[in-house]
C-alpha positions in Angstrom: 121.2 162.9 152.0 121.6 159.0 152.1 118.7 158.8 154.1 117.1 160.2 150.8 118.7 158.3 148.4 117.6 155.1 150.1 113.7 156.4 150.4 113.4 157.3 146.7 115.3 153.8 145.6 112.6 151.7 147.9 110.0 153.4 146.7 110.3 152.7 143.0 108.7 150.0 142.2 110.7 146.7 140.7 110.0 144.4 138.1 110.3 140.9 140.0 112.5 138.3 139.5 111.4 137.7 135.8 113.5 140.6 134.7 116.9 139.8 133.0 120.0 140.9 130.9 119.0 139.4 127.4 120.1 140.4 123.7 117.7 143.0 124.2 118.9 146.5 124.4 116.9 147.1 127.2 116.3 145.5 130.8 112.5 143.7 129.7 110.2 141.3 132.1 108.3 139.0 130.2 105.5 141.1 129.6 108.0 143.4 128.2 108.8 140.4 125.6 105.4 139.6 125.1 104.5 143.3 124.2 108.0 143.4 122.0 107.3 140.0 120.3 103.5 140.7 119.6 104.3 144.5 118.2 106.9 142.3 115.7 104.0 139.8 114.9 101.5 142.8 113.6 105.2 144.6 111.7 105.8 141.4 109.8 102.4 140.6 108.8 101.6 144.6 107.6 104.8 144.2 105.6 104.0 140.7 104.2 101.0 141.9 103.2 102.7 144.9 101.7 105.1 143.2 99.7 104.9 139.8 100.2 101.3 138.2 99.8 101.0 138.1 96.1 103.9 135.6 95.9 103.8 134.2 99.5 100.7 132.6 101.2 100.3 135.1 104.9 100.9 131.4 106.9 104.7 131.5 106.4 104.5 135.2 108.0 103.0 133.8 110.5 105.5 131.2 111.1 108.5 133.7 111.0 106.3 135.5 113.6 106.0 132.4 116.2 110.1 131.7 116.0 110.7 135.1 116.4 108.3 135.2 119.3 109.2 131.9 120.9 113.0 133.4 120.6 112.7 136.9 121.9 110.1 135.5 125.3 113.0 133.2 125.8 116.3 134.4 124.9 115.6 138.2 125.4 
């Protein structure tokens, strides 16, 4: 039975050493980050645009998205 265990938890395949315990709820690799950060990029600009855009020029969304980014790829 052990000998199973330990087939099944060789054979699943790992992230590499880029994957940490961050603020994120989630174990994440840095693609995971970049996927995460860039899905929040295309959120805040939709909603800026939504809401935002008659009163605020789309450049300060776009700033909000690069800290956020810059955070979550290196904190997360």
């Amino acid at each position: 039975m052990s000998e199973e265990k330990e087939l099944i938890s060789s054979s699943i395949p790992t992230h590499g050493s880029s994957e940490r315990k961050g603020f994120l709820p989630i174990n994440a690799n840095t693609f995971d980050r970049v996927f995460i950060s860039i899905v929040l990029l295309v959120a805040i600009h939709l909603l800026w645009m939504r809401f935002l855009e008659a009163f605020l020029p789309i450049e300060i969304a776009t700033a909000i998205s690069v800290v956020l980014s810059i955070f979550i790829i290196w904190k997360g």
